[in-house]
Structure formats: C-alpha cells, structure tokens
N, C-alpha and C positions, 0 to 999 in steps of 0.2 A: 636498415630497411626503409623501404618509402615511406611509411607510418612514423618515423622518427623515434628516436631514442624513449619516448614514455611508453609506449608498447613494446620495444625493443625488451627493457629494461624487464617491465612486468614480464613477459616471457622468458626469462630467463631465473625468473626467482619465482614463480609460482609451481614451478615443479617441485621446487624443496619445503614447500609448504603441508604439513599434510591434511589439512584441509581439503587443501583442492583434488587429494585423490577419495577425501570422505565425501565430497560432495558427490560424483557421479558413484560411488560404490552404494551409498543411502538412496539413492534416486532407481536405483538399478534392480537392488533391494526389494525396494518398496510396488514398483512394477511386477515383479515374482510374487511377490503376497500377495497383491490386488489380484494376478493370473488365476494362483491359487485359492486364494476364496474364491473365487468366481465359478471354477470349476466344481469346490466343494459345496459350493451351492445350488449347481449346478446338478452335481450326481443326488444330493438331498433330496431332489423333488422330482426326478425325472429319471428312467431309464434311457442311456445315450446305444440306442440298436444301431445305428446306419451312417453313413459318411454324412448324409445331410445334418445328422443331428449335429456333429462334429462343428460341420462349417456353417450351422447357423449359431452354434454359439461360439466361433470365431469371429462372424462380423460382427456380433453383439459386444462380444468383447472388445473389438475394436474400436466400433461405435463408441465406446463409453470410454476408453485412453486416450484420443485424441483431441478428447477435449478439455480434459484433465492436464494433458500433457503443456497441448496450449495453454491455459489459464495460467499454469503454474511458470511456465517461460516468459510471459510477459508479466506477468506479478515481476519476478526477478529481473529482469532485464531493465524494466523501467525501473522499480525501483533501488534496484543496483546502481545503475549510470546515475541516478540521480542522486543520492546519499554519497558515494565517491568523489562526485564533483564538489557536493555543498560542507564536505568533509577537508579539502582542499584548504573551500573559504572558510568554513571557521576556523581553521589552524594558521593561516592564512601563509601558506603555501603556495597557490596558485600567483600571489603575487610574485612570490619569487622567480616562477616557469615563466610569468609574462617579462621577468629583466633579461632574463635567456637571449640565445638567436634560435630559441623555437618558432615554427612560423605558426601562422593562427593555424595553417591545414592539420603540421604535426602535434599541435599542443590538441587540438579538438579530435580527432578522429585518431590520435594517438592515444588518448584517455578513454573513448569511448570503446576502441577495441579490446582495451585493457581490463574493460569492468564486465566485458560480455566472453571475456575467456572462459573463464569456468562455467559459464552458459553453454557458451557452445559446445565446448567437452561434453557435459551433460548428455547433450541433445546426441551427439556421437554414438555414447557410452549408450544411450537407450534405443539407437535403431536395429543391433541386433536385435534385444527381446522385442521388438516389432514384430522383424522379418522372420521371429520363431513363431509368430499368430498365423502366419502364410497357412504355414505344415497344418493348424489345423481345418483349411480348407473355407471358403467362403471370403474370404483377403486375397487378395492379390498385389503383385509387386507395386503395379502404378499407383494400387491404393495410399501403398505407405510413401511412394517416392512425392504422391502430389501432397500429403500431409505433412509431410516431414519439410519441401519446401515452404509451406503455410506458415509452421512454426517457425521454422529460420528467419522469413521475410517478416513477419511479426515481431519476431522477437526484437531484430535491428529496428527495426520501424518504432517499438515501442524506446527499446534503448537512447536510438537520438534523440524521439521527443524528451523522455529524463535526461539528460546531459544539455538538449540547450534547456530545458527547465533549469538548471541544476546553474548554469552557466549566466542567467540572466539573471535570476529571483535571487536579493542577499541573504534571506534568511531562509533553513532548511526548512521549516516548517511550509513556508510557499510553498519551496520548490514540491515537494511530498503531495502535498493538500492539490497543488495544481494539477499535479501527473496523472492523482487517483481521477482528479472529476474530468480532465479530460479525456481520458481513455473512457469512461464510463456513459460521457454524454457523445462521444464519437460514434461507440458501439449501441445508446438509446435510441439517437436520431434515425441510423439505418436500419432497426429495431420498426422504425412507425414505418418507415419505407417498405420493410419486408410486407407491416400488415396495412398496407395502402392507403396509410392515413393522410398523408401529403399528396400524393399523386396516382397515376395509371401507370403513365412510364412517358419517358424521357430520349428522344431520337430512335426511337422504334425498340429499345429495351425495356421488357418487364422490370415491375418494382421487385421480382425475386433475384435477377439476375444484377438488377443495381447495389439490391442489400447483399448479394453474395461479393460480389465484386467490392465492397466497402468497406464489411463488416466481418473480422476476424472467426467472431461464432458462425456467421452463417457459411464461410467460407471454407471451416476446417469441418463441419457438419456435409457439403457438397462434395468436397475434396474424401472424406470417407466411404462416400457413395459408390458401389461398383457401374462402370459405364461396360457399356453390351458393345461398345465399336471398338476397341483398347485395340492397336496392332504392336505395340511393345510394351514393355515397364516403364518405360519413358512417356508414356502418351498422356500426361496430365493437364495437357492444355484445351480441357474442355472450356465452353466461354465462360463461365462467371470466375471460376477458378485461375485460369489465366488471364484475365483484368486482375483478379486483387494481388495475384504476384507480383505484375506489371505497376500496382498502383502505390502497391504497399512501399517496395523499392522506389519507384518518386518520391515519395511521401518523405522516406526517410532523406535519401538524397536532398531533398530541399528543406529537413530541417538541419538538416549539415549545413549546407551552404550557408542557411544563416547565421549560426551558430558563428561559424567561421569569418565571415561578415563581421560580424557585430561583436566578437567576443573581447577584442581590445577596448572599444568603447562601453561594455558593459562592467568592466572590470579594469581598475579598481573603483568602487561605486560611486558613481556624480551625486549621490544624492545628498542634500546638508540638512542635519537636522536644526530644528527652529533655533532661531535666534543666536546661530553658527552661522557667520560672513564666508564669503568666499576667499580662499587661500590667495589668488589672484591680487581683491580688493584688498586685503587686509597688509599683504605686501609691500603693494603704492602708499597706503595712507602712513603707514609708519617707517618705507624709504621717505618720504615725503617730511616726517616730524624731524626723521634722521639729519635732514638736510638744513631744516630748519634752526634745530640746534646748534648746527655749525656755522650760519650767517646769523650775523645779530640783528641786520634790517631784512626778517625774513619780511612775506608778506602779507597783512594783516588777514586776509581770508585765507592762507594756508596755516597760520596757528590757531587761528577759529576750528579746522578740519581737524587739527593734529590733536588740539584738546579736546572735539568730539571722541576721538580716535580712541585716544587714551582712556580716557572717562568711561569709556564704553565697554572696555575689555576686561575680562574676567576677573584677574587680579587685583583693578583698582575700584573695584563697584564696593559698593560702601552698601552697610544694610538698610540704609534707610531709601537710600537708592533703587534696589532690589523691591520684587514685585511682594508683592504678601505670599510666603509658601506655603506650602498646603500644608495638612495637616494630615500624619501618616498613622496608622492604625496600630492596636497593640501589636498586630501580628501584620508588622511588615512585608511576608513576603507574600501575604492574599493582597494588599495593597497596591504592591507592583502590579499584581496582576491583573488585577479590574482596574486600577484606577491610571494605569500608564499604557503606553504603545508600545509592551514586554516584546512583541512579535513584529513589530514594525507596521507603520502605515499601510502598506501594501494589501495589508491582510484582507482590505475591502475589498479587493480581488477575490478573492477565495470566498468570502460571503455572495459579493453578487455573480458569480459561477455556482456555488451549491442553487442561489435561489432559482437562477434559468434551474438547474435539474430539478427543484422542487416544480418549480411551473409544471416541466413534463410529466414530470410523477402524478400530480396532483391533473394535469387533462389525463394523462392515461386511467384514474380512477374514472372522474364525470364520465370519461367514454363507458367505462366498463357498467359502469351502474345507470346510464340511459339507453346500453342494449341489454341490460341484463344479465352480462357475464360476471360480474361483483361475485353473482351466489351461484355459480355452476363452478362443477370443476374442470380440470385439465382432459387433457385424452387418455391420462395412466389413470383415472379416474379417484386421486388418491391426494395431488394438489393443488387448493383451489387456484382460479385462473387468476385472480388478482396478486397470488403472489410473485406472479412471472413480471408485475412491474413493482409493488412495495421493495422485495427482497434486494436488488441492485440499489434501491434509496437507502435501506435500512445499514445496508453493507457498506455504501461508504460512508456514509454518518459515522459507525464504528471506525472504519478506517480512519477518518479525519480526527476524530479525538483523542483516537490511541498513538496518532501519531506528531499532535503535541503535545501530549503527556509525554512523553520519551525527549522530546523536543526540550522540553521544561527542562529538564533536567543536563542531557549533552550542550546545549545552549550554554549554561553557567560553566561548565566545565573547559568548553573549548576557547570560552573567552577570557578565562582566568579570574572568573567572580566567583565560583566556587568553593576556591581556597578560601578565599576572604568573608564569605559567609560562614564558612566552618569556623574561624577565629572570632566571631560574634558571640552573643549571648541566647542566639535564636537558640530555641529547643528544638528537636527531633519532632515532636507535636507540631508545632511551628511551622514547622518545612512542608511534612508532608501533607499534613490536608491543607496548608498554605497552597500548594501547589494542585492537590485535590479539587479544591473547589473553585481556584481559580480558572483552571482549564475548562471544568464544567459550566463557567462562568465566561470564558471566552467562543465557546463553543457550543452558545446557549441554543443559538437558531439548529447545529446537529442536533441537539436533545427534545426542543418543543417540536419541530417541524413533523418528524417523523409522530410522534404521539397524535400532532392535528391531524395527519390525515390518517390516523386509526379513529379518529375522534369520528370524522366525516361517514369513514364508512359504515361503523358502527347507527350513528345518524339516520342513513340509507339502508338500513336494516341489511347491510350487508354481511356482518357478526352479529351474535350474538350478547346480551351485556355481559353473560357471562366471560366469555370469551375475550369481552373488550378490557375485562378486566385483569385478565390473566396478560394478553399481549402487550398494554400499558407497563405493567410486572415486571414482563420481561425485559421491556426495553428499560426499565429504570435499570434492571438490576446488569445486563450488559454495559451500558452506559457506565456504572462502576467500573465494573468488573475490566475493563478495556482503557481505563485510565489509572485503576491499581497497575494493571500490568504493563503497561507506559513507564510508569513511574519507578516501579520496583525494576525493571531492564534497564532505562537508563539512570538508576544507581549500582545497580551491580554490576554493570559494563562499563569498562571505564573508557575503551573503545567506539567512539560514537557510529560512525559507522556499525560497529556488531552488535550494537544497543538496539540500532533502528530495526534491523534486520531483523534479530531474534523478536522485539516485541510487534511489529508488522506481520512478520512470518507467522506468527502463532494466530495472530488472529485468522489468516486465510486460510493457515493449512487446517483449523477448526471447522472454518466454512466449506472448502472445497474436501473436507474428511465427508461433513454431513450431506453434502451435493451426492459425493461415489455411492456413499454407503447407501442411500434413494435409489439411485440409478441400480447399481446392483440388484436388491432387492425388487424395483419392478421391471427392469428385464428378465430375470428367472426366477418370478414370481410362484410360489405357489403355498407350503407349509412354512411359517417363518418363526412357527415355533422353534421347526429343527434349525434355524440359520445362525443361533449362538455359535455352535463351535465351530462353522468354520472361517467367521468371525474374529475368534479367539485372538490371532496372531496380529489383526488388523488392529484389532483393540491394545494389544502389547505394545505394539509398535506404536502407538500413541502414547502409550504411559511413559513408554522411556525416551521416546524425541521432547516428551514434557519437561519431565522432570532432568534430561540434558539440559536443558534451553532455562530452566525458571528454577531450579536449586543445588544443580550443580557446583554453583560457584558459591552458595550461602548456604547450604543447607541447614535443614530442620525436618522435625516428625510431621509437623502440620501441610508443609510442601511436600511430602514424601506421598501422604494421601492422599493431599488433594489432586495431583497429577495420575493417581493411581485410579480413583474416584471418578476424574472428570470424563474420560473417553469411556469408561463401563455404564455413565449414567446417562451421555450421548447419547451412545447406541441404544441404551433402552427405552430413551424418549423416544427415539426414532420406530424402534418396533411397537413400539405403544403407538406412537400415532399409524401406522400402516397397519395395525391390527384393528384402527378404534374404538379405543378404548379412549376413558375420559380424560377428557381436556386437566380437570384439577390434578390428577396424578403425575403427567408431565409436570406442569406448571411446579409443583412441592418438589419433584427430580431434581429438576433443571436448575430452578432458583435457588434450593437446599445447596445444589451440589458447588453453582458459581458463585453463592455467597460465603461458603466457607474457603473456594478458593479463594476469594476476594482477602477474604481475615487472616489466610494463613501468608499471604503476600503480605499484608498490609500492618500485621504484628511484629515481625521481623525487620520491617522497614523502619519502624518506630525503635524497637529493642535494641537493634543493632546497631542502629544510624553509625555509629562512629565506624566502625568494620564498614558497613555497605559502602559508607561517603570515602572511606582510604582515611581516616583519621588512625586506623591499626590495621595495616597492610601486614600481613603475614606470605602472603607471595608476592611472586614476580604480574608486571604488569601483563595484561593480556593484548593480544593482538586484533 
C-alpha cells in the first residue's frame, strides 16, 4: 500500500485482536445508555404529546453527543499517536524502522494511520446511532455529515500533532505533558477570540466565525446547529464550518510534513548528556593515541592530547580525580527524583508552556473579577462563570501529573532499570511514596499554581472561605488521588503503552462522565429527585469500566468498592450540587469517597509489590 508496510502490517493483525472489536462495541454501548437515560429522563419529568416534543429532545440530544463524541476522539487520537510513537522509543524500536529502506513518508504516516485505526473504526461504528437521532425528528442528515467530518478532521489533526510530539520529544512524559497543554492553549486562545478579548475581527471576519473556524468546540457546537438554507445532506459548508475543515486538514498536513522532514534528524537523539564527548571527538583523539603508540618519535603535542585523552575517560579517573559526589538519601529513589534530571532537561519546556496557560488562566480571572463575572453564574444558571476558565487549568494540572506518575514507573521498565532495582534492598515503602512524593515534587508548579489562583479569587471575594476551604481540599486530595492511580497503572501494566492509556483514560472519562451527567440534567431539567434510576445503568457502567481498568489484573475487596463507591458517590455530589444543597456534604462524599480509593490502590501497591512489580508472575504477559 502507499502508506508502506507499518500500516500495511497493523491492518492486517488488528482484526485478530479482540480488543479492537471491544473498542467500538464499548463506545456503541455506551452511546445507547447515554440515548436511554436521556429519554428516561426525559419521560420523568415531562409528558412527550407531539412530534415537536420528539424533535426537540433529538436536537438536545444531539446537541450534547457531539461534543462528548469529539472530546473523547481527540483525547484518543492525540494521545494514542503519541504514547505508540514514544513506546517505539523507549523499547527503542524505532531505531531499528529508521536501519530499514522505510522512507521518512512511510515510516511517519505509516505509524500515524496505524495508531488512529481503531479510532476511526470507532467513529464508523458510532454514525449509525447518529443517524438513528434523525427518526427522532429535529437532526437532520447535514447535521451529522458536518459533525462527523468535525470529528474526523480533528481527530487526524490532533493525531499528527501526538506523533510529531511523540517523534521529536525523547522522553514520554514530554511528549504527553506537550500534546495535553498544546491542544488546551490552542483551544484557550480561540476561546478569548470567540469572547473579543484580542480583537473585532480580522479581513472583514467576525471573532465568532474566527473562533469557529479554529476552534474544535466552537466548531462541532456550529456544525450541530440546523441551517434553514440546507439543499442536501451534503450541504455542510456553511462558512465557519468549512474554514475549520479546510484549516484543520492544513494543520495536520503540515505537521506531517514536518514530521517527515525532520524525523531522521530527530532520531536517534543529538543530545549528550554533561561531561559525555562527542562520539566524533572521542574517535580522532584515541585514533590519534592509536597512532601514536605505534611511532616512537610521535609528536610532543599529540601525546600531550593523547594523555589528556586517556586521563579523562571514564575508566581511568581515579577518585581523587573525580569531583566530590553528592550525597544520596536513605530512600534513594525520592532522591533521584528531586535531586536529578529523572525526566530529562527538556522538561523546562513543559513548565514554561503550563506557565503561558497559567498566565491566561490567571488574566481570564482579573478579567472576570473587574467586570464582575467571578460571582454571577452561567446561563443554565447552576455554574458559576468562572469555572468556564478554572476548570480546563485544573484539568490539565491533573492530567500532567497523572501522567508522570505512570511515566515514573513505564520509564524504569522500558529501560531496563527496573529489573535491577527489584534485586536491591529498596523496600515496597521505598518505591512507592519514593515515587509519590517525587512526582508531586516535580510537578510542584501543577499543584501550587492552581490553589493560587483559588487563593486570589477567594481574595476578591469571589468564594466564599468556606468554600475556599473545601476546594483547596479538593484539589489536595485529587492531586493524590491522580498520582496513586499513575502509579498503581503503571505497576500493574506491564505494557507501557496500556498503562498510559488506562491511567489517562480514567482520568477523563471521570471528567467528561461529570461534564454528560450536568449536561443531561440541565437540558431536561426539572424533578431530579426522580433522575436516580434512570441513571442507574450510567452509574453501572462506570463501576465496571472501573473496576475492568484498576483491579482486574490485582484484585482485592477494597478496589472492588472503591470502584463500586466512586461513580454512586459522583453522581450524588452532582445532584447535590444541582439541587443546592451544602457545600460541606459534597466536600465529606467526594474526599471520603477518593480518599479510600486513594488507600485501596495504594495498600495493595505496597502489600503486593512483588506480584504488582512481576517479582511472582503467575500469568502470561499482557498486551
């Protein structure tokens, strides 16, 4: 195939996988439950007399899946492409594909279509239950054909930026930590655009049709929109709509080409670390001693070099030679972590990227609290306005830690230090909050940043202190809770790639669970007393994607509940707060309920260590 044999390959052995038919059958699934609550909550509170009723809660229905639908395609898509790539490198495989006569186009866009297969299936498998929203009247075909291109072109779009991430950055953690903040501050910036904070507009375009055309949300939010001129199902190229297809597609397009470009020069990495010579240099000066040895009137400045040469090299440095070493701590592997460059230099990258998003987050409050929005709420009149910019800060903070916490761990294993830590005298205690509080400790600026500017608004009497106290709370106790579960995934997966996944995954499918179940609730708002059962199955179907994903592979009693526990006590924070009802109630739910998950992950990690770590493998590897 044009694509070359690494796509060839993948397509022909992911059909025997059965994953890849649980993926779109779970997605398909979970589309029907959402339909189905939606309707049962639907007939809960309203009598449906008339076709109208029908099709306005099919567009609302709609309204609320396409955005879900997106989210969830580029969550996976970036960071699929990019965990497969930097999976690659730490196995270090991709060196192998670059001795090939791959060429850079097949080896790149070969890889890239191979990690976005079962994406696209996905996306396939879920346009019938689309096109079943039609029948209930208020959707129309164009509807789903301009949403469904949305997703597609997004989704490639998010895919190449994770693959040349994935292709440039040596260590996974970059790569991850890059993808999240760039997609985040891509979709901020057109964000102040939509609400005119940069400008009017730009060669006679409004800022809504710029932010539409730019901005993935505002675009699949457009694209869901019924237009009154439609002369076919095909008619999606209304203007903002048809810019960001047109745009999104460049977008990707040119970061291909880079990719493609640069990806032999990126790999295998230029970079030396200190007081490691260049392979080059090091060559000459010891052909050079070589030569020397062999004429006996060499020349008095080349055995001057030769004995620098020697004298210098690792083997013959003497200790008194050697610099004063530092001094390493009982519990070596917290040591490594604060006290060395565990994740690589780079990383200053990723700090001064999060602080531009802090910068924004932090003007998007000043703005809010010198026009007075801080303390008004939304138009569903249920979330304050400021969460519409905290909540994307707060989200990837989580994100970025929970995903060197998993890091921490596939890191040692894919480089082969793993083993050889297990044959030490580190204890279980040792490792795990070694790794605990290192990460919280690499990842200090995620954890203070967000609390300052709760600090600020609080300040600005924009909470309350009570309040300021409970949401401090929270974020401590997420903060754990999001690097227990880092940790405990990539110990029990021994699969880096499916490590990242699953502990990634769970964070967002938590997040975008609590986004639907909002949504739902105030679009067919009314008695939410009665919305528990039909609910129910939404809630099920969390406890067992949990408890698949976090003790499947280790089970215990205490993981059995807490994944049983954690989506029941979700939901009721959520209808507590939609009802409100007080803040402290939530707050003991919430933190009660993620702090016992926290302990029932995090007991086991310690108890078990020899089982989690493969020290008494009683099965086969996983995939």
């Amino acid at each position: 195939m044009f694509v070359g044999p690494v796509f060839t390959r993948e397509a022909e052995t992911t059909p025997r996988r059965p994953r890849h038919y649980a993926y779109r059958t779970i997605y398909v699934l979970a589309l029907l439950v959402l339909i189905c609550t939606a309707w049962f909550v639907l007939a809960g509170v309203q009598i449906i007399r008339t076709v109208g009723d029908m099709a306005r809660f099919g567009a609302l229905l709609f309204q609320i899946l396409a955005p879900v639908q997106l989210a969830l395609i580029t969550f996976l898509a970036a960071f699929g492409t990019a965990s497969a790539v930097s999976q690659e490198k730490d196995r270090r495989t991709l060196i192998l594909l670059l001795m090939t006569r791959l060429s850079n186009s097949e080896l790149v866009i070969g890889k890239l279509l191979a990690s976005l297969l079962d994406i696209f299936v996905m996306i396939l498998a879920a346009l019938p239950v689309f096109l079943l929203i039609t029948l209930l009247g208020g959707v129309s075909n164009g509807q789903v054909a301009r949403v469904f291109l949305i997703t597609l072109t997004t989704g490639f779009a998010a895919g190449s930026l994770g693959s040349m991430l994935g292709l440039w950055r040596e260590k996974t953690f970059q790569t991850l930590a890059l993808t999240a903040l760039t997609i985040v501050l891509w979709s901020a910036v057109w964000e102040s655009v939509h609400a005119g904070l940069l400008f009017d507009s730009i060669a006679g375009l409004s800022c809504e049709t710029l932010a539409t055309a730019f901005s993935p949300f505002r675009a699949i939010l457009a694209g869901a929109q019924p237009r009154l001129a439609e002369t076919d199902w095909l008619s999606f190229l209304s203007e903002g709509v048809s810019l960001y297809i047109l745009i999104s597609v460049g977008v990707a397009a040119a970061l291909n080409g880079w990719a493609i470009l640069r990806v032999r020069v990126w790999n295998p990495s230029r970079e030396l670390r200190p007081g490691q010579a260049d392979e080059n240099e090091q060559a000459s000066i010891w052909g050079a001693e070589h030569d020397l040895g062999q004429q006996g009137d060499a020349d008095a400045d080349k055995q001057d070099a030769a004995e620098a040469a020697r004298s210098g090299h690792v083997d013959a440095r003497s200790k008194s030679a050697a610099m004063k070493s530092r001094e390493v701590w009982d519990n070596p592997i917290l040591w490594r972590e604060m006290c060395t460059w565990a994740y690589g230099r780079k990383v200053l990258i990723i700090r001064f990227a999060y602080l531009v998003f802090f910068a924004m987050a932090a003007g998007a409050l000043y703005w809010a609290i010198a026009t007075g929005a801080a303390t008004e709420r939304s138009a569903a009149g249920l979330i304050p306005a400021m969460a519409n910019s905290l909540t994307p800060f707060f989200l990837v903070s989580l994100v970025i830690i929970n995903a060197l916490a998993v890091n921490s761990v596939t890191n040692e294993r894919d480089g082969q230090a793993l083993d050889i830590l297990l044959a030490t005298d580190i204890s279980p205690k040792e490792f795990v909050f070694g790794k605990l509080w290192g990460v919280l400790w690499v990842t200090k600026e995620m954890v203070v940043l967000p609390m300052a500017l709760c600090a600020v608004l609080w300040w600005q009497k924009g909470i309350g202190t009570e309040n300021f106290v409970f949401l401090l709370g929270g974020l401590i106790v997420m903060n754990v809770f999001v690097t227990t579960l880092g940790l405990h995934c990539g110990m029990t997966y021994s699969n880096s790639r499916t490590a990242i996944g699953v502990s990634l995954g769970t964070v967002f499918f938590l997040f975008v669970g609590v986004l639907t179940c909002l949504a739902i609730m105030v679009s067919f708002s009314g008695s939410f007393q009665g919305q528990y059962a039909p609910f129910l199955a939404f809630i099920g179907g969390g406890s067992v994607g949990l408890y698949a994903t976090l003790g499947s592979r280790n089970p215990s009693a205490a993981i059995f509940w807490a994944t049983l526990l954690l989506p029941m006590a979700t939901f009721f924070a959520i209808v507590s707060f939609v009802l409100g009802n007080r803040e402290l109630t939530i707050f003991l739910v919430l933190s009660g309920t993620y702090g016992f998950t926290t302990t029932a992950m995090l007991v086991p990690a310690i108890s078990e260590f020899d089982f989690a770590m493969g020290r008494t493998r009683s099965g086969g590897d996983d995939d």
